[in-house]
FITOR-682466 format. One line per field, with one value per atom (N, C-alpha, C, O): x, y, z; residue number from 1. Coordinates in Angstrom, 3 decimals, padded with zeros to 6 digits. Last residue first. Layout:
REM FITOR-682466
u	X|...
v	Y|...
w	Z|...
tifi	NUM|...
REM end
This chain:
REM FITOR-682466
u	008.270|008.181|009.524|009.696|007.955|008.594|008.783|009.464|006.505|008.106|008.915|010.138|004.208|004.838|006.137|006.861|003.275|003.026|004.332|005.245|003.024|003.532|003.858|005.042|000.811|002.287|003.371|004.382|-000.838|-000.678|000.869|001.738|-001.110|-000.873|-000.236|000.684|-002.373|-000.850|-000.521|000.276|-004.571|-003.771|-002.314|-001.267|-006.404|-005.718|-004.852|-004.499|-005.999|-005.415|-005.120|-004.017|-008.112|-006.422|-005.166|-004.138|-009.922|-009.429|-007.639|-006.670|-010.710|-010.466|-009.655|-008.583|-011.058|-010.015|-009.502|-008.495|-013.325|-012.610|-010.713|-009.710|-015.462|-015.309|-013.961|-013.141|-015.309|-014.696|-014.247|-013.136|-016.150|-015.326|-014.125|-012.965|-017.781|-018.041|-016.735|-016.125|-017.945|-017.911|-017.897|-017.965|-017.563|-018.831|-018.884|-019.858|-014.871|-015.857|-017.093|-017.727|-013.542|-013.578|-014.466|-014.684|-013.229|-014.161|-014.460|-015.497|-011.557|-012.909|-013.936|-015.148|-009.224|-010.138|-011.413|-012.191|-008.706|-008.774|-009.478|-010.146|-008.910|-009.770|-010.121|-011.239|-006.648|-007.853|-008.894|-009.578|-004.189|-004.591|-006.055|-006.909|-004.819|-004.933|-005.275|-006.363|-003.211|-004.769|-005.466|-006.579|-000.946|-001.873|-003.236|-004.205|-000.032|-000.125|-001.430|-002.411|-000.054|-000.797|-001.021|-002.186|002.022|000.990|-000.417|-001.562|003.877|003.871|002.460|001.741|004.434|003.849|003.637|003.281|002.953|003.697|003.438|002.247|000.060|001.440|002.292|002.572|-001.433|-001.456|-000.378|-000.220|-002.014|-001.020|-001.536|-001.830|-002.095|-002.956|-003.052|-004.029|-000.782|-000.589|-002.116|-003.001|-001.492|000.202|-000.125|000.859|-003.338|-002.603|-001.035|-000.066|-004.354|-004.317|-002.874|-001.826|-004.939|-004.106|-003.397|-002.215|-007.062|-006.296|-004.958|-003.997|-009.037|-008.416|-007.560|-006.706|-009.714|-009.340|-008.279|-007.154|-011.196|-009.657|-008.848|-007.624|-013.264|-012.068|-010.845|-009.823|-014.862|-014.048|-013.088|-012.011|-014.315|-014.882|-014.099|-012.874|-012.966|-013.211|-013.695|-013.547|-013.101|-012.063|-011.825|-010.747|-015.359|-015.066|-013.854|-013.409|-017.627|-016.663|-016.169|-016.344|-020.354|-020.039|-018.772|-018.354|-022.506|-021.433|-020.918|-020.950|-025.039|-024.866|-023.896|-024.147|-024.717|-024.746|-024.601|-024.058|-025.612|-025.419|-025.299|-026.025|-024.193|-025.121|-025.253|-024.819|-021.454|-022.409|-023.750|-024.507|-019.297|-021.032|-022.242|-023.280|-017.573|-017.487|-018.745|-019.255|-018.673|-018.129|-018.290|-018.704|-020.284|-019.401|-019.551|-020.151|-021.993|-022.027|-020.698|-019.832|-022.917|-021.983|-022.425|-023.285|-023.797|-024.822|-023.115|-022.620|-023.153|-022.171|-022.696|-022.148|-023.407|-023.285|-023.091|-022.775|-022.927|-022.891|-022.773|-021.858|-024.623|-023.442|-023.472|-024.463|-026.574|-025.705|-024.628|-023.989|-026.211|-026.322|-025.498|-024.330|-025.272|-025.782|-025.886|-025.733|-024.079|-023.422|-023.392|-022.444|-026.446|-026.077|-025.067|-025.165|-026.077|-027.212|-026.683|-026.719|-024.182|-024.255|-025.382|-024.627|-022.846|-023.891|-024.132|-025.200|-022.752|-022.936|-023.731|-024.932|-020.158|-021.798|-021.589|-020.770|-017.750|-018.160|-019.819|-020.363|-016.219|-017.418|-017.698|-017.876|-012.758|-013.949|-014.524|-014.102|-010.251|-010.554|-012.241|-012.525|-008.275|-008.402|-008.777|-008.164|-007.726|-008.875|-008.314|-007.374|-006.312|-006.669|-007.458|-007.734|-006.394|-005.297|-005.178|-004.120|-008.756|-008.739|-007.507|-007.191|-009.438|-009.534|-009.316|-009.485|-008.434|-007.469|-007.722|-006.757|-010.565|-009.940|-008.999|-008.705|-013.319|-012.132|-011.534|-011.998|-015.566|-015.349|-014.679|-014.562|-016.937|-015.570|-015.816|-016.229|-019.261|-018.978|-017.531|-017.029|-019.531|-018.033|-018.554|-018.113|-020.797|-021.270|-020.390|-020.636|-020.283|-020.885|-021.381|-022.163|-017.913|-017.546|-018.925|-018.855|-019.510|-017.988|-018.253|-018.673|-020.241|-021.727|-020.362|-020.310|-018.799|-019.184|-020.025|-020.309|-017.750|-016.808|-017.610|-017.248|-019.650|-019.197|-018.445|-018.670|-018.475|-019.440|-018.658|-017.653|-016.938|-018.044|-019.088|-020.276|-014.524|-015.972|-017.062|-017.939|-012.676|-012.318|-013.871|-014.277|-013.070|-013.534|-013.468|-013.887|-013.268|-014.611|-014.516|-015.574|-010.431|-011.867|-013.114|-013.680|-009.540|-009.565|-010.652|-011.328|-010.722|-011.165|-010.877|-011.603|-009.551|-011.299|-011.325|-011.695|-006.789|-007.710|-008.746|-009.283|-004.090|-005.163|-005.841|-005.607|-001.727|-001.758|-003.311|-003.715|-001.804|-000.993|-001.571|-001.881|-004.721|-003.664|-003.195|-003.856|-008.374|-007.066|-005.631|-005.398|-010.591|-009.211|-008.385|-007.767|-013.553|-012.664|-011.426|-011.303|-016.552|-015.470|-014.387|-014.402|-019.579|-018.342|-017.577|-017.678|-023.217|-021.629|-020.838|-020.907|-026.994|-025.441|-024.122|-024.141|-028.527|-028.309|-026.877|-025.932|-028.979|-028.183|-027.732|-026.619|-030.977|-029.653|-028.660|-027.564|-033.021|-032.761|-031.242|-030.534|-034.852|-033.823|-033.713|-034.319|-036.078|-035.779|-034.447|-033.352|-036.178|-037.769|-037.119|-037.961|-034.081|-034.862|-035.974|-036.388|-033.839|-032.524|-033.573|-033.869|-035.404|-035.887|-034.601|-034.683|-034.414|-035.190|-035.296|-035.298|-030.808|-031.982|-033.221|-032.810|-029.078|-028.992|-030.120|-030.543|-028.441|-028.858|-028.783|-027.902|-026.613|-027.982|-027.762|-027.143|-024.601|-025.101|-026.356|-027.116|-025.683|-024.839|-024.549|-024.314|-027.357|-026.718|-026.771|-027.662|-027.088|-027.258|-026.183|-025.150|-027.332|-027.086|-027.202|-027.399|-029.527|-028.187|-028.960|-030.055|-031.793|-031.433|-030.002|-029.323|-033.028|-031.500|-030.581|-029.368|-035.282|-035.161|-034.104|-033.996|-034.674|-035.117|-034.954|-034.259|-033.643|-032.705|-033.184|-032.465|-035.955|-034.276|-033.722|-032.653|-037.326|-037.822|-036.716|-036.596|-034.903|-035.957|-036.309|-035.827|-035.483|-034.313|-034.445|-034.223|-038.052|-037.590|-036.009|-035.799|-037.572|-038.798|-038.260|-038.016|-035.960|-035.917|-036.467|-035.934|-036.570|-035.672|-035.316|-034.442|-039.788|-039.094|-038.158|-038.562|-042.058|-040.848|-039.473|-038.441|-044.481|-043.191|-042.023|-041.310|-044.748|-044.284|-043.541|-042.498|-045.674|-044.449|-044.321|-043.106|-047.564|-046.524|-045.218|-044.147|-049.282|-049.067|-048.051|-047.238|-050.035|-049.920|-049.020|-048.200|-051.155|-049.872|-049.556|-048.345|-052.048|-052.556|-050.992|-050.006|-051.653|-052.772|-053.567|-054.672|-049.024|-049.525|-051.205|-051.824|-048.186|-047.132|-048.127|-048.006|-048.719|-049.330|-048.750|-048.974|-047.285|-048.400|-048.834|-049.379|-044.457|-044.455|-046.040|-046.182|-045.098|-044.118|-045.026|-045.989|-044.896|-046.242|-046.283|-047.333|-042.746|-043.504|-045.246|-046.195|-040.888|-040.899|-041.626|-041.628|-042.681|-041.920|-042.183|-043.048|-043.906|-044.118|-043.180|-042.287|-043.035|-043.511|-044.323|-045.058|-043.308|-042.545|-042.024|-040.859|-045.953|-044.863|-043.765|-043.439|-047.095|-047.043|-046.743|-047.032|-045.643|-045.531|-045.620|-044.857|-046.209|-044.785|-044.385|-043.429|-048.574|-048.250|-046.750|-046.200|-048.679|-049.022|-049.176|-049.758|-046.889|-046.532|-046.836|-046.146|-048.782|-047.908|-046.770|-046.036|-052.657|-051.080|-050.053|-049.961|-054.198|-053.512|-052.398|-051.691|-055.679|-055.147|-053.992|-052.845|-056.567|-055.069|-054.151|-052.942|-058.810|-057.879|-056.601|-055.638|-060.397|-059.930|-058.063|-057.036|-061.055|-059.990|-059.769|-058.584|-062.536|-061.174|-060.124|-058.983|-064.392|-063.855|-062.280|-061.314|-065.803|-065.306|-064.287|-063.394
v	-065.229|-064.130|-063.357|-062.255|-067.234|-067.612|-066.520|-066.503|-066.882|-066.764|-066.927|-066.820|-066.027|-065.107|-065.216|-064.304|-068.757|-067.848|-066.642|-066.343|-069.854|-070.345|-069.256|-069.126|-068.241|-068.459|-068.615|-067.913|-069.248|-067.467|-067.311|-066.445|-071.952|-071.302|-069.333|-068.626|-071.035|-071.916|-071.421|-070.485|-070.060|-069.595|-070.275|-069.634|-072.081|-070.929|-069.849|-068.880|-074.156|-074.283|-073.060|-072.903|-072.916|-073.446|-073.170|-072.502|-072.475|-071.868|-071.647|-070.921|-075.573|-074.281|-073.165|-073.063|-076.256|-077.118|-075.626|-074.923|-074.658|-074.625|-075.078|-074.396|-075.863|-073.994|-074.204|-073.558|-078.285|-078.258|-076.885|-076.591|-077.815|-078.522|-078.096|-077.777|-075.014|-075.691|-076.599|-075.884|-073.218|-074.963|-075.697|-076.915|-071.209|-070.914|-072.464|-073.024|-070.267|-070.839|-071.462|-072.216|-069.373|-068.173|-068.768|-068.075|-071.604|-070.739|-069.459|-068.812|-072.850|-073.554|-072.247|-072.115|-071.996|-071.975|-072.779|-073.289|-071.902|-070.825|-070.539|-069.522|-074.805|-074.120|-072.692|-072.391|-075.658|-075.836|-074.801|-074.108|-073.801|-073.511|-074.107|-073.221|-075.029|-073.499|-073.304|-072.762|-077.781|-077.591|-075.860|-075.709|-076.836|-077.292|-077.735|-077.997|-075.736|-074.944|-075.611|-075.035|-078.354|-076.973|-076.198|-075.966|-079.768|-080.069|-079.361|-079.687|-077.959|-077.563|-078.461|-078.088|-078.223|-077.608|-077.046|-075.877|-081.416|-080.646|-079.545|-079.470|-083.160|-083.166|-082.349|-082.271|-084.312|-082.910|-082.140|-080.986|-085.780|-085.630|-083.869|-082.809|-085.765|-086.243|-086.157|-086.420|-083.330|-084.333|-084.788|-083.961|-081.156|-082.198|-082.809|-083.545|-080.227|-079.037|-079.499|-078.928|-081.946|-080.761|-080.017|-079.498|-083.644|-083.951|-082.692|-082.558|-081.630|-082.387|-082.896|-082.128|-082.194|-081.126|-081.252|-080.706|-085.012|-084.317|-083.183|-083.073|-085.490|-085.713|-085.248|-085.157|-083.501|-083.371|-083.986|-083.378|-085.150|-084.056|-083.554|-083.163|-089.085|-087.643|-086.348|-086.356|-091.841|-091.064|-089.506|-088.760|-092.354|-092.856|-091.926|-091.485|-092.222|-093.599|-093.963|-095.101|-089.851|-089.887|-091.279|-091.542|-088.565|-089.756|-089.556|-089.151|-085.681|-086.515|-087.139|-086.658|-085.072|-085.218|-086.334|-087.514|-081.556|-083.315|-083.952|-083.452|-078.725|-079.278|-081.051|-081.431|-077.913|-078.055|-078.864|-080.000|-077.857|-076.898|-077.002|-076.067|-079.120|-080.087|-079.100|-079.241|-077.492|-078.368|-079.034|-079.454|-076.624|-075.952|-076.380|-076.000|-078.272|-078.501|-077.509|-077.578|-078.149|-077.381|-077.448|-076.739|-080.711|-079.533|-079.000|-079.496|-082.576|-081.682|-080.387|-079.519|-085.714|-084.198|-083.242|-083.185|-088.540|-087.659|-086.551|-086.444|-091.556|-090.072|-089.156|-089.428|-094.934|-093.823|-092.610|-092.288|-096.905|-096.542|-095.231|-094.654|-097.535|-097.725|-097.690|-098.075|-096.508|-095.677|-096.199|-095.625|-098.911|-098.316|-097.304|-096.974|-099.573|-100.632|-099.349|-098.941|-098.546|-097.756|-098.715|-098.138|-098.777|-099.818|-099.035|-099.633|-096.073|-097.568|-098.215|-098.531|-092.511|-094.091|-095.304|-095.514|-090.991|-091.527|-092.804|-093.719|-089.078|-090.155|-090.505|-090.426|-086.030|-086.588|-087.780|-087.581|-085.367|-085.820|-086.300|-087.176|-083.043|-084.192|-084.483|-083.717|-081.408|-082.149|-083.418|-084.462|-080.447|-080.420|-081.077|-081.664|-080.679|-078.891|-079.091|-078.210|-082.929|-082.431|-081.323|-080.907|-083.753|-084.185|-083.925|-084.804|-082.634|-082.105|-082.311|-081.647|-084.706|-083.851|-082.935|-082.557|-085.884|-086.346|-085.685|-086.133|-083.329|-083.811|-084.762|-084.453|-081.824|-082.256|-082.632|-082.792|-082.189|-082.327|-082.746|-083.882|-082.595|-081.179|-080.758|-079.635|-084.399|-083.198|-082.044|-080.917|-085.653|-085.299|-084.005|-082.884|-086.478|-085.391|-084.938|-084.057|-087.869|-086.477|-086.021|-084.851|-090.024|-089.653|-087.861|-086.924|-090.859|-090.453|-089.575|-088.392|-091.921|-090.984|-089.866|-088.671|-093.850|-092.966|-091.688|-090.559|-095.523|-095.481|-094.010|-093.170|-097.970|-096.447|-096.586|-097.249|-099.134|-100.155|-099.077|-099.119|-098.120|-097.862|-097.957|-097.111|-098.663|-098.956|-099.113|-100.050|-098.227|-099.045|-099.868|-100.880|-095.314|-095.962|-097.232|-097.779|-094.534|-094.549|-095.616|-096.412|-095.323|-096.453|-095.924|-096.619|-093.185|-094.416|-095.715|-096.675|-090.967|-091.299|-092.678|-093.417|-092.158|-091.782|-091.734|-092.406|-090.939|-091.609|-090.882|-089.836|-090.194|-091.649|-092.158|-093.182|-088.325|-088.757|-090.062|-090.995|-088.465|-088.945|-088.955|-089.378|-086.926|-087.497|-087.628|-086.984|-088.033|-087.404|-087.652|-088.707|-088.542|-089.377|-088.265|-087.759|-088.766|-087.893|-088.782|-089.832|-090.397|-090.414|-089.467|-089.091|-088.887|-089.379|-089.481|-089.069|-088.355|-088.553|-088.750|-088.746|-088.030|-086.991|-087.207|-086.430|-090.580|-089.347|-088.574|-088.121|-091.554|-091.890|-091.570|-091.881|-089.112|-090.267|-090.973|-090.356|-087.584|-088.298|-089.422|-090.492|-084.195|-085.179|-086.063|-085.559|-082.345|-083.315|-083.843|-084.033|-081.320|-082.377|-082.784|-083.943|-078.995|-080.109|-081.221|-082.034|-076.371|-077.771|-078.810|-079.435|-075.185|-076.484|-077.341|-078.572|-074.006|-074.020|-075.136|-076.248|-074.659|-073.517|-073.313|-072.247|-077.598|-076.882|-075.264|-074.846|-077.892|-077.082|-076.620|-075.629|-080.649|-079.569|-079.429|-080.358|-084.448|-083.479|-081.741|-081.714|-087.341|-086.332|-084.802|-084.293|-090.705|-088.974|-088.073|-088.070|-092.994|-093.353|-091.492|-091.125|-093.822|-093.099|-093.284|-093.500|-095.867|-095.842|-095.692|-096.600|-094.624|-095.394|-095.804|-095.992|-094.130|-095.064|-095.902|-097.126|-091.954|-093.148|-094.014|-094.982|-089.577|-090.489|-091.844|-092.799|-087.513|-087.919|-088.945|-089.012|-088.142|-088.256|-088.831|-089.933|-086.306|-088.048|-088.988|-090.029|-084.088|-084.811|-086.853|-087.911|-082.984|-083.327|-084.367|-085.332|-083.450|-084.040|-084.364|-085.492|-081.641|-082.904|-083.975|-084.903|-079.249|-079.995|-081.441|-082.187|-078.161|-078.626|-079.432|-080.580|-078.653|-077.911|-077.631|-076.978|-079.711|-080.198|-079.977|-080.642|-078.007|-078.376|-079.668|-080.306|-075.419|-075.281|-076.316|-076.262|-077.195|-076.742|-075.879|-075.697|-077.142|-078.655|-078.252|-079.175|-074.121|-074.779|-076.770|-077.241|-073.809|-073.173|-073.853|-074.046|-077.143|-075.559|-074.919|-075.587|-078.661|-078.633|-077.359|-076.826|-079.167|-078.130|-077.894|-076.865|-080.407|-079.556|-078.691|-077.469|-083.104|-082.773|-081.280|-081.055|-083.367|-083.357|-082.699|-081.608|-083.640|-082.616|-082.328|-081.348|-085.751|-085.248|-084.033|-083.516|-087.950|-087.740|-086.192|-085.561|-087.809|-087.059|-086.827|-086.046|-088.922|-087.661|-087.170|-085.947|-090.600|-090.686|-089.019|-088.209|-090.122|-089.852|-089.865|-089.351|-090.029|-091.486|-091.606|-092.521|-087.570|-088.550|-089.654|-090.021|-086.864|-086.427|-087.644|-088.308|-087.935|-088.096|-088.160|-089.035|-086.285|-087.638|-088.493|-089.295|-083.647|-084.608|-085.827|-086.315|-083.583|-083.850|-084.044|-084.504|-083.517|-085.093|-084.889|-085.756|-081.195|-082.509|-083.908|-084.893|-079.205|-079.842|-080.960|-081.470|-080.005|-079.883|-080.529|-081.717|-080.033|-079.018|-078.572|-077.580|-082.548|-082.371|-081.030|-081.182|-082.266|-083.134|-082.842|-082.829|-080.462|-080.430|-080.935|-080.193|-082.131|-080.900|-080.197|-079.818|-084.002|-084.252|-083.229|-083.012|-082.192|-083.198|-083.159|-082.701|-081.958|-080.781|-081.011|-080.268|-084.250|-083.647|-082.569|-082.320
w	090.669|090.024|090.248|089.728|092.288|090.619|090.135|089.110|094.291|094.593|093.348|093.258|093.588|094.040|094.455|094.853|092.618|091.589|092.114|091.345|095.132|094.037|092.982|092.671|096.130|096.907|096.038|096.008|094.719|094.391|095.385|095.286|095.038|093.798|094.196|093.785|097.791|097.662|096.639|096.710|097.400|097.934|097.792|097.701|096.074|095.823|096.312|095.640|098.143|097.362|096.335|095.812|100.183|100.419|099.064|098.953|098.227|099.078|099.443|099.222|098.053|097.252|097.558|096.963|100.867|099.821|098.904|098.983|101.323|102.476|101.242|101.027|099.670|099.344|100.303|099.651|100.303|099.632|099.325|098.883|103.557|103.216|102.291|102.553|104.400|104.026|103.445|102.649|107.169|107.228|106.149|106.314|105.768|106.391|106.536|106.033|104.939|103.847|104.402|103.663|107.152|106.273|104.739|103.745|108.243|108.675|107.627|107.481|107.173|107.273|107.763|107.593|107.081|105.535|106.041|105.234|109.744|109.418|108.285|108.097|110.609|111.151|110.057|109.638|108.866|108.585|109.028|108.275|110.521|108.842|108.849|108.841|112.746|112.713|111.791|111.600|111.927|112.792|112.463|111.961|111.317|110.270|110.807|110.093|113.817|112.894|111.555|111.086|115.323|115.683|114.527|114.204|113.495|113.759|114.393|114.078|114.129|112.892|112.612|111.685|116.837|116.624|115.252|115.101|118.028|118.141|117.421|117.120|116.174|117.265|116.776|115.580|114.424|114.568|115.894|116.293|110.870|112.536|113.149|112.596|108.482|109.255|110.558|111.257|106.213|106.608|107.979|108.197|104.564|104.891|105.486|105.408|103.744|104.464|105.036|105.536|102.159|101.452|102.506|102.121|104.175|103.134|102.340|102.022|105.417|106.098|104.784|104.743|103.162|103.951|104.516|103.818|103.230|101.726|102.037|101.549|105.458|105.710|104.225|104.132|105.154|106.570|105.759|105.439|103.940|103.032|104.018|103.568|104.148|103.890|103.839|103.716|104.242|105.466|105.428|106.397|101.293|101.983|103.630|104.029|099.752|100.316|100.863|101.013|100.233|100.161|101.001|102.190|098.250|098.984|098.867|097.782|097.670|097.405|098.786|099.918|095.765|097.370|097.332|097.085|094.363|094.720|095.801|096.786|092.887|094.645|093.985|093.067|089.605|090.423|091.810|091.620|088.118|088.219|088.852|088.592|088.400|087.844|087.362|086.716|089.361|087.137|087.056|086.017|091.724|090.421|088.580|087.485|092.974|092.524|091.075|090.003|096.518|094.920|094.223|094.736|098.862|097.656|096.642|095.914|100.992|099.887|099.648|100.366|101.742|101.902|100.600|099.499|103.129|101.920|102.281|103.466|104.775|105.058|103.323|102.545|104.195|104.214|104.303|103.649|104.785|105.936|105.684|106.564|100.829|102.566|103.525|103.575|098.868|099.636|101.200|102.278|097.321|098.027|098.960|099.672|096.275|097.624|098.428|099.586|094.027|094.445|096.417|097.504|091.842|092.214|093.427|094.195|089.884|089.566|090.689|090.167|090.620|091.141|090.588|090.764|088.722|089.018|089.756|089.666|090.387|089.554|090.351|091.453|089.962|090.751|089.847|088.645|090.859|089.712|090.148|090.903|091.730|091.967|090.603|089.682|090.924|091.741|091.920|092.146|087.187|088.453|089.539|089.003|085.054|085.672|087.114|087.929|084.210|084.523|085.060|085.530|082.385|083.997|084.404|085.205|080.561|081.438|082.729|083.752|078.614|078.480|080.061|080.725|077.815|078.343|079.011|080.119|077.235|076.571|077.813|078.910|077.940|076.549|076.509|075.294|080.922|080.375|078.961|078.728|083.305|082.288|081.569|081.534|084.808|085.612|083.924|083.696|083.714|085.287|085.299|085.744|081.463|081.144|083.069|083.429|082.282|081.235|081.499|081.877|083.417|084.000|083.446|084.126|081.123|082.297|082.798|082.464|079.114|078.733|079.998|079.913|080.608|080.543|080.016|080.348|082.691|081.453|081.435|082.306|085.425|085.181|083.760|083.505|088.034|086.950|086.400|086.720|088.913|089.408|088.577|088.402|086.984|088.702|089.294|089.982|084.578|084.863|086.676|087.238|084.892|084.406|084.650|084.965|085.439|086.404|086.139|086.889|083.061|083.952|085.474|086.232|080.819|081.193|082.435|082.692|082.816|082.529|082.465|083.376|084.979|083.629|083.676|084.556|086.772|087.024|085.280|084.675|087.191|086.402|086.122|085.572|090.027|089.173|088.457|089.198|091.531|091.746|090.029|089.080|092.711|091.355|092.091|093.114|094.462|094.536|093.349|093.200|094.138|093.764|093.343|092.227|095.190|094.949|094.806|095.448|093.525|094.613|094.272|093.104|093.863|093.472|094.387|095.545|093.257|094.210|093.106|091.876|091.964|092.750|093.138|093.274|090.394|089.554|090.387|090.121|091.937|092.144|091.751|092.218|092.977|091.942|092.215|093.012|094.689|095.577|094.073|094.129|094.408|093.738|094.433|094.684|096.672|095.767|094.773|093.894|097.854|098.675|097.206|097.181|095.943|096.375|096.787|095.911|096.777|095.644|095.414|094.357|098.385|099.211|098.030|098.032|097.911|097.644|097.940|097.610|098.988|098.501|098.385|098.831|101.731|099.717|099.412|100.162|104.134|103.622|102.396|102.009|105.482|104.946|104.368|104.094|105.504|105.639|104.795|103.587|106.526|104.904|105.787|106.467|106.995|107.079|106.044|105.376|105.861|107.524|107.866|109.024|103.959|104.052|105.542|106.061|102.498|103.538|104.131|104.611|099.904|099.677|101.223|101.319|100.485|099.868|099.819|099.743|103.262|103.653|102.093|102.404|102.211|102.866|102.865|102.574|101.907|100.744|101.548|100.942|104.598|103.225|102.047|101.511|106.078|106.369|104.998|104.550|104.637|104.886|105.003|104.413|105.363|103.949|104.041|103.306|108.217|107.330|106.068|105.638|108.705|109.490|108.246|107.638|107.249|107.235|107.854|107.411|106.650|107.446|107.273|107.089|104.496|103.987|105.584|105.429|105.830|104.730|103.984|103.233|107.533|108.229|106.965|107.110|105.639|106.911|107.188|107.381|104.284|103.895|104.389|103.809|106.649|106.078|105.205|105.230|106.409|107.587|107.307|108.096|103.895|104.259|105.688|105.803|102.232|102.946|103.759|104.071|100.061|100.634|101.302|101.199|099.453|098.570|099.358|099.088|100.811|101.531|100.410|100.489|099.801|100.937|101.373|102.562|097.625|097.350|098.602|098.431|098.619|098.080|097.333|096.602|099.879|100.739|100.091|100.658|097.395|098.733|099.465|099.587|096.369|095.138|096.397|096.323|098.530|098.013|097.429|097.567|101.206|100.044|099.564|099.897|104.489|103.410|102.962|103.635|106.880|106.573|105.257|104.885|108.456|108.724|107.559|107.411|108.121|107.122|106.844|105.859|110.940|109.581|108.295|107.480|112.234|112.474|111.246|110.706|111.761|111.965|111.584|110.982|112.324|110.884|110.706|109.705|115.496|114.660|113.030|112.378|115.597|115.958|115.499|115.237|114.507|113.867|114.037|113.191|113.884|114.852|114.466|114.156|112.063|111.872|113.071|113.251|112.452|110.865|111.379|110.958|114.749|114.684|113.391|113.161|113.748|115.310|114.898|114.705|112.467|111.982|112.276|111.713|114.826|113.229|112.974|113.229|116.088|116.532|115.820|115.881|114.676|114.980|115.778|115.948|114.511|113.276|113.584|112.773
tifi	213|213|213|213|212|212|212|212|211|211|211|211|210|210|210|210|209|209|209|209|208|208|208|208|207|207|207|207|206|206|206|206|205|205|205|205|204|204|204|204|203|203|203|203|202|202|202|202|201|201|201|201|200|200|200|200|199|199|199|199|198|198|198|198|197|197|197|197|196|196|196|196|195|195|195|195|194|194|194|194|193|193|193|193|192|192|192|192|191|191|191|191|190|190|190|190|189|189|189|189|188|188|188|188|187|187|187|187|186|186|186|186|185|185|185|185|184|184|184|184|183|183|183|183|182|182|182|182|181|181|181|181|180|180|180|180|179|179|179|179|178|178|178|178|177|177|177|177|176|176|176|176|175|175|175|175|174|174|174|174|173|173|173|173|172|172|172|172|171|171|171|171|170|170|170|170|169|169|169|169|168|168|168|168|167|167|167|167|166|166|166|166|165|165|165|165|164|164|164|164|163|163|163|163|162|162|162|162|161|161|161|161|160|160|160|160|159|159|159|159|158|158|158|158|157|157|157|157|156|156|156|156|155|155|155|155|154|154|154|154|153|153|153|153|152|152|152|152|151|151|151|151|150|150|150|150|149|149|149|149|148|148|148|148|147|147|147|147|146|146|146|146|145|145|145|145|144|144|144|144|143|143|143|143|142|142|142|142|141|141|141|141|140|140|140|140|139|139|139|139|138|138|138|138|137|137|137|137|136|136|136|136|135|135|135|135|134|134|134|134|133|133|133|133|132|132|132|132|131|131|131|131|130|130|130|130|129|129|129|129|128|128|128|128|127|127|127|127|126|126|126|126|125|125|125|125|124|124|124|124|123|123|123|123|122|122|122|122|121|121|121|121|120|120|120|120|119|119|119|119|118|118|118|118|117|117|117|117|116|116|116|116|115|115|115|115|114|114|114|114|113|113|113|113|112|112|112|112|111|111|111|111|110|110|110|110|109|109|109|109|108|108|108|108|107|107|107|107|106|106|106|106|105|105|105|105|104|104|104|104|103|103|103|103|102|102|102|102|101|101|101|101|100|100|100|100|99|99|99|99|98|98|98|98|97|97|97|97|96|96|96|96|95|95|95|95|94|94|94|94|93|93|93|93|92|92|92|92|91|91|91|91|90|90|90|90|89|89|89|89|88|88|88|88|87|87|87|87|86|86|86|86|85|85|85|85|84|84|84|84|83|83|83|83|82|82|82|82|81|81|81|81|80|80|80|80|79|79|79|79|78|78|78|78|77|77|77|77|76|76|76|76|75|75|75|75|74|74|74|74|73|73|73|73|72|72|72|72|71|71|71|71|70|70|70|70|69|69|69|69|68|68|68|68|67|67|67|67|66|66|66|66|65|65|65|65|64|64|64|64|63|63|63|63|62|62|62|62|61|61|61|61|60|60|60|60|59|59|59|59|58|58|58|58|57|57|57|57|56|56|56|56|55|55|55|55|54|54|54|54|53|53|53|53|52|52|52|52|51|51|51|51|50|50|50|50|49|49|49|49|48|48|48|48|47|47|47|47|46|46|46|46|45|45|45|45|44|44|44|44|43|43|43|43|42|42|42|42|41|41|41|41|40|40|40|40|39|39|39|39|38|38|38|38|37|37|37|37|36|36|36|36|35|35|35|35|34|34|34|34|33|33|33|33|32|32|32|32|31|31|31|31|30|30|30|30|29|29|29|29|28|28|28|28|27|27|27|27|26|26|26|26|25|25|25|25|24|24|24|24|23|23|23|23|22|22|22|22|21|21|21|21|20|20|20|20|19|19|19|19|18|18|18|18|17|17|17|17|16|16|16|16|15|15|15|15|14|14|14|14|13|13|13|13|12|12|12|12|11|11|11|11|10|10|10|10|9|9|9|9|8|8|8|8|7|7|7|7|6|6|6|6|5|5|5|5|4|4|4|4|3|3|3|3|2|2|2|2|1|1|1|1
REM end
């Protein structure tokens, strides 16, 4: 008896265990005793956990907060989707088989009209397939107003950055320089991508702003 007791409370073999617990399991067993709740509230674990239904190949950055990990719905996620000149709610909606209304109320847009102030727009994911194997990227999006764990389907938020700063190259030395610039909004936004984009980009504006003047 004193065995079991034993195993119940090493945290290697509740590792193990955890391991191999679904989310609403995860978050039953982590209420048991403070010991079984250090080791469910472990990032490996909870991570494991958010990943394994929609079998993501890994997910990327730290929530703000742990209650991120206890709900893995398929609402959690989205694609980022870079605006380009020409681009619409509704033809988003229909590029990425989604209704126009889910579109507006993800991003928090009363109007069509908003998609001219932003960058870019988090679209819902219908098709759930598209999780597999793929890298997500835990953000806090400003217009969603809450962390998502966003999918990026054209090589992730690096290369968003990268675009942002001109170009893809990094040869010679205006290629140095736009290496320098990333580094410089990456660091001054604690790695984080898009806080990194932001950044950039307010600064350009205020560039903008200071030679019109």
């Amino acid at each position: 008896m004193n065995s079991n007791l034993t195993a119940l409370t090493c945290r290697d073999i509740l590792r193990l265990i955890f391991k191999r617990l679904d989310i609403p399991d995860l978050a039953r067993a982590s209420c048991v005793c403070s010991e079984w709740n250090s080791v469910g509230s472990d990032k490996e674990v909870q991570s494991r956990a958010f990943r394994a239904p929609w079998r993501l190949k890994e997910v990327v950055g730290n929530p703000s907060n742990g209650s991120f990990w206890r709900d893995n719905g398929i609402g959690k996620f989205a694609i980022s989707h870079k605006l380009n000149r020409g681009d619409s709610i509704a033809g988003l909606a229909v590029k990425y088989s989604v209704q126009v209304m889910d579109i507006k109320r993800l991003n928090n847009m009363m109007s069509d009209h908003g998609i001219h102030s932003r960058e870019r727009l988090l679209i819902p994911i219908s098709n759930p397939y598209i999780l597999v194997n793929s890298t997500c990227y835990i953000e806090m999006d400003n217009y969603a107003k809450r962390e998502v764990g966003v999918l990026y389907l054209d090589g992730g938020p690096d290369r968003e950055l990268r675009c942002l700063l001109g170009g893809n190259g990094v040869s010679g030395n205006r290629g140095k320089r736009r290496l320098l610039d990333a580094q410089y909004y990456l660091s001054i936004s604690n790695g984080d991508p898009r806080a990194a984009m932001s950044e950039f980009s307010e600064d350009l504006r205020w560039e903008r702003d200071a030679r019109l003047a």
